[in-house]
Each structure stands twice: as structure tokens, then as C-alpha cells.
C-alpha positions as CSV (number, residue, x, y, z in Angstrom):
1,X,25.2,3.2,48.0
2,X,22.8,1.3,49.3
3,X,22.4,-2.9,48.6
4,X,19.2,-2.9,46.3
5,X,21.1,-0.4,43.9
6,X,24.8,-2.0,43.9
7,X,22.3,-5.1,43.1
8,X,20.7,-3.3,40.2
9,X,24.2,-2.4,39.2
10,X,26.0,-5.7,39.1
11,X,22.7,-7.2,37.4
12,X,22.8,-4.2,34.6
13,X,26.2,-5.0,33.9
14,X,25.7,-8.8,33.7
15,X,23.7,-8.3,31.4
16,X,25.3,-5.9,29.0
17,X,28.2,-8.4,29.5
18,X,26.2,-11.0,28.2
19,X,24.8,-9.3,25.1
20,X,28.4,-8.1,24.1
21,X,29.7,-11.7,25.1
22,X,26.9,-13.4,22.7
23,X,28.0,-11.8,19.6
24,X,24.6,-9.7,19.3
25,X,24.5,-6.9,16.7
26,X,22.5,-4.6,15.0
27,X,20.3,-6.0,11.3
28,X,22.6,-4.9,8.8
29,X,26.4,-5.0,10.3
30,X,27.1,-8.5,10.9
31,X,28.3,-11.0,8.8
32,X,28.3,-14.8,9.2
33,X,30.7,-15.2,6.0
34,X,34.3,-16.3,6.8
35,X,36.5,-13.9,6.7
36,X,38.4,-14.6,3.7
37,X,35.2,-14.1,1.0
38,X,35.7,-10.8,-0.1
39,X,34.3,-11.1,-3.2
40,X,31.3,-12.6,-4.9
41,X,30.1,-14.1,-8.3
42,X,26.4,-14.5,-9.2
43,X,25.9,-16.0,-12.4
44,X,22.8,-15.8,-14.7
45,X,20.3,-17.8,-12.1
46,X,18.6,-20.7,-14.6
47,X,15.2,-20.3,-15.4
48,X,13.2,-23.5,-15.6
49,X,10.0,-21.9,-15.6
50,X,8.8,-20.3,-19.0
51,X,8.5,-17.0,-17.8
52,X,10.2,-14.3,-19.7
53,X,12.9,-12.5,-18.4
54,X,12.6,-13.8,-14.6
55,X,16.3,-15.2,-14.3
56,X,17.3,-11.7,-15.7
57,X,15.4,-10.0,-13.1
58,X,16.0,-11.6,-9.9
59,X,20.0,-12.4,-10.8
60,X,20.0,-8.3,-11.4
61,X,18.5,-7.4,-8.3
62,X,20.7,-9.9,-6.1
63,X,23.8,-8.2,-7.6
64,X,21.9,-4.5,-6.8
65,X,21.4,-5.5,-3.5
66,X,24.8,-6.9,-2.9
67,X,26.5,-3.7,-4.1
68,X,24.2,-2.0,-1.9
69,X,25.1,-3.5,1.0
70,X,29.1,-2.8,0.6
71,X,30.3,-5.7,1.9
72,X,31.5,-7.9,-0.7
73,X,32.5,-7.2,-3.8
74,X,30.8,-8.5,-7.1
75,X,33.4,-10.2,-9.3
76,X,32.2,-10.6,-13.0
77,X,34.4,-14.1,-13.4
78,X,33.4,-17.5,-11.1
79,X,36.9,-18.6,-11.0
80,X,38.2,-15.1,-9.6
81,X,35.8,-14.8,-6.9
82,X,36.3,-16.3,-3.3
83,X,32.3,-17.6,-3.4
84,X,29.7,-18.2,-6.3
85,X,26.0,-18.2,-5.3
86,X,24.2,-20.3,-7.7
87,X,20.0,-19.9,-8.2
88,X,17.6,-21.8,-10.2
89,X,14.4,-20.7,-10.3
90,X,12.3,-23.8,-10.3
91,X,8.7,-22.8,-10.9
92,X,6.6,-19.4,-11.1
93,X,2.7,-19.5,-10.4
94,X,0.8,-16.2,-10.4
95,X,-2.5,-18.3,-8.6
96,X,-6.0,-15.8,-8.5
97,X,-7.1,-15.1,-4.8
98,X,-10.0,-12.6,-4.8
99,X,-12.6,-11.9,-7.5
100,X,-14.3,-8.8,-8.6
101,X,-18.0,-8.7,-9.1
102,X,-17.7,-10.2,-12.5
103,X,-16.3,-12.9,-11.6
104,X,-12.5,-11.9,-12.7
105,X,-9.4,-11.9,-10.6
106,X,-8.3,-9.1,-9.5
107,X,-6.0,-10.2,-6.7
108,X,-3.1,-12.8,-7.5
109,X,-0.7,-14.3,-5.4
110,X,3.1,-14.9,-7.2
111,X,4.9,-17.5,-5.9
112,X,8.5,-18.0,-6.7
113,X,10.2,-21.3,-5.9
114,X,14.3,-20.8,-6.5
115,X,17.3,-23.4,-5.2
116,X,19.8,-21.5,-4.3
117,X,23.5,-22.7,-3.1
118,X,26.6,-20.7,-2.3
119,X,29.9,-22.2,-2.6
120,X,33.0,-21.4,-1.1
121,X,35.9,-21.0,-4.0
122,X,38.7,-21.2,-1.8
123,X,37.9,-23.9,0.6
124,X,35.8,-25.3,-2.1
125,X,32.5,-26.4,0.5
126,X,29.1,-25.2,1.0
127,X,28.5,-22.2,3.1
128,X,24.5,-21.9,2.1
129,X,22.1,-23.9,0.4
130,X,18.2,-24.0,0.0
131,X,16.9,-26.4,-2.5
132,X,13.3,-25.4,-2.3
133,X,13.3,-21.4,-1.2
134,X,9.6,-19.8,-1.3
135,X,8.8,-16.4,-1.8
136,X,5.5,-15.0,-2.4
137,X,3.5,-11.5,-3.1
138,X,0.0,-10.3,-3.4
139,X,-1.0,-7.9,-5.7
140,X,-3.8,-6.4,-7.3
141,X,-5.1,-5.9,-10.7
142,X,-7.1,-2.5,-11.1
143,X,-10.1,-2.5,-12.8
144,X,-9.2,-2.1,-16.6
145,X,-5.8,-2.2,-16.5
146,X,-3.3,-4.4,-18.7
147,X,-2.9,-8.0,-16.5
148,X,0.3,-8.1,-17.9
149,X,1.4,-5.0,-17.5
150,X,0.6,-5.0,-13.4
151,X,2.1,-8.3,-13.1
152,X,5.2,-7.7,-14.5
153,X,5.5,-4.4,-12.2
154,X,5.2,-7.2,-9.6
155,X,7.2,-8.7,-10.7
156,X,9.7,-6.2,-10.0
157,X,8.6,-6.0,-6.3
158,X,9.0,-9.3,-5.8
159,X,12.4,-9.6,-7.4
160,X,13.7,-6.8,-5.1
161,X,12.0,-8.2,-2.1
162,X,13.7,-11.5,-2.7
163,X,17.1,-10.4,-3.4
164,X,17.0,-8.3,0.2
165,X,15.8,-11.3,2.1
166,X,18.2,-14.4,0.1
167,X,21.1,-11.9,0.5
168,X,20.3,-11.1,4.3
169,X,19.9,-14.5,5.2
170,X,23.5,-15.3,3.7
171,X,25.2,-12.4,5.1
172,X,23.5,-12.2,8.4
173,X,22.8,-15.8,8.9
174,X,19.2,-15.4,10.0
């Protein structure tokens, strides 16, 4: 074999070496839990804003996406799970962006401002906390249709978008 390619050999390996040596894995498959939280609790996150229903809504979809995800299990009780994530949701804006040729809003920008913290039961510490997590979504209002209507149905996006990224970011560290 000649040197250039026993070269390109010994570099191809180094580096495959270092990517399994580095702890590297696919989105989705890792975990940066400890090993001994198996199961989960997600109380009722506290709404301190006055919109209706949004504690309900983003609580529901963290446990959807946690279930989806197959890695933990969701325990009903705090006390018999091995971690608790706690959320408070501490402000909802809908804020208009664009305006029609009337002069109404028909693009709005939701931001959702949450604190979130999960605890470790057994070790009883910290393993995540955020006290001022942003997430925000644009949508659009139609021309006739119900404001209210449209932004709860974004509502829904956003809570679903949320709960995949706050649930990667504890499971996957990232």
C-alpha cells in the first residue's frame, strides 16, 4: 500500500476514534439524565398570566412529548417519581407585527416566558433550571376570521413546539 493511503487510513481512523471517544450521538438517542431517573412527574405548570387554559396546555403537551419520546416514564405522584420538572409560566404577550390595509393586525407574534426547574428526587439537587425561558411564534390572522379562534389554534403550535424543545434540551442537554 502505498504511504499517502496508509496516511489516509490512520488519519480516517483517528478520527472515527475521536468521534466515538467524544460521546457524539445521533438527535434523539442520548440522554444527559443520570442513570437512576427513570421516571418523571410534571405537575400542573402555574399560570401567572391571565390567559385561559395555557398551564393546561403546555403541562399536556410536555407530558405528550415525554411519552413520546419513551424514555422516562411519567409518574402521576411527585413523591414516587425519581425527578419533578416544575414550570411557571410567567407572562403571555400576543404583540401585532404586520398590518393589513386597514390598518388591523393580521400578523402577531406570541411570546411565552415560563421558569422552569427540574429536581432530582433521589439525590434531591438541581439537574435543570431556566428562570426566564423564551419561546415565541408568528402567526397570521386571515382576513375575516375569529382573532380568537386563530390564536388559540396557535396556541396549540406553540405549546407543542415548546414542549419538543424544553424536553430536548433536558434529555439531550443541548
Amino acid at each position: 500500500m502505498p504511504m499517502i493511503g496508509k496516511q489516509r487510513l490512520v488519519a480516517l481512523y483517528a478520527v472515527c476514534l475521536l468521534v466515538l471517544q467524544c460521546g457524539y450521538h445521533l438527535s434523539g438517542t442520548g440522554s444527559s439524565l443520570p442513570e437512576h431517573i427513570q421516571t418523571i412527574s410534571v405537575p400542573m405548570f402555574k399560570n401567572m398570566t391571565t390567559r385561559y387554559e395555557l398551564d393546561l396546555k403546555l403541562t399536556q403537551r410536555v407530558i405528550d412529548e415525554l411519552v413520546a419520546r419513551g424514555k422516562l416514564e411519567v409518574a402521576v405522584e411527585e413523591e414516587s417519581a425519581d425527578a419533578v420538572l416544575l414550570g411557571e409560566i410567567q407572562s403571555f404577550r400576543a404583540i401585532p407585527v404586520a398590518f393589513s390595509g386597514e390598518s388591523a393586525a393580521d400578523r402577531y407574534n406570541i411570546i411565552i416566558v415560563t421558569k422552569i426547574v427540574l429536581r432530582d428526587n433521589v439525590s434531591r439537587k438541581v439537574i435543570y433550571s431556566n428562570p426566564s425561558l423564551v419561546y415565541q411564534y408568528e402567526y397570521g390572522v386571515p382576513e375575516g376570521a375569529d382573532f380568537e379562534s386563530v390564536e388559540s389554534l396557535a396556541i396549540d403550535v406553540v405549546a407543542e413546539r415548546f414542549a419538543r424543545s424544553l424536553v430536548s434540551t433536558i434529555l439531550e442537554g443541548f
